[in-house]
C-alpha positions, 0 to 999 in steps of 0.5 A: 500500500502506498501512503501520501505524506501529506495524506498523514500530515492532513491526517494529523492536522485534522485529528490532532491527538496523540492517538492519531500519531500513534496510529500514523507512525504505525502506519508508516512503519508496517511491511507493506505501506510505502509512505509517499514523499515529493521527491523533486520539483518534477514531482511538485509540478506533476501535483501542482497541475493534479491540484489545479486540474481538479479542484482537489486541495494539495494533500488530496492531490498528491495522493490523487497523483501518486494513485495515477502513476501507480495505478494504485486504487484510492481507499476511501469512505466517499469514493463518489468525490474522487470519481467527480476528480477523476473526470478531470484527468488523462487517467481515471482513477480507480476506488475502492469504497469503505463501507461500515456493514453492522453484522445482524447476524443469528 
């Protein structure tokens, strides 16, 4: 799984308690998770004009741009919103929704 940096650090700002630090540094620190930083102004450009030509806020971008080059999908709770950026782009983008299922079972 690759995470955008600045996905965390939107992540943090808005959560602001140690247990989303907690939560965020565990993240990064799993086999399997690649934590995504802006490498170059190459890669600050590519988001510039994800950003701009779709109206998503910067930390919402970089993860928008690191899900184009990578063909990775986008794990989210609203996958309609990045359906609605995706129309914007060369390449669509792909989601996958979360969704809470309560179990009612027997």
């Amino acid at each position: 799984m690759v995470v955008s940096a600045l996905a965390i650090t939107s992540t943090l700002i808005e959560a602001s308690s140690e247990e989303a630090v907690d939560a965020m540094h565990g993240l990064a620190t799993m086999e399997h998770v690649m934590v995504a930083p802006i490498w170059d102004a190459e890669q600050a450009e590519n988001l510039a004009l994800v950003a701009a030509a779709t109206g998503l806020d910067v930390c919402e971008a970089h993860t928008a741009s690191i899900a184009d080059v990578s063909a990775c999908p986008i794990l989210t709770f609203d996958a309609a919103r990045w359906n609605e950026a995706s129309r914007s782009l060369d390449n669509h983008l792909f989601t996958i929704e979360i969704a809470d299922k309560v179990f009612l079972g027997a």
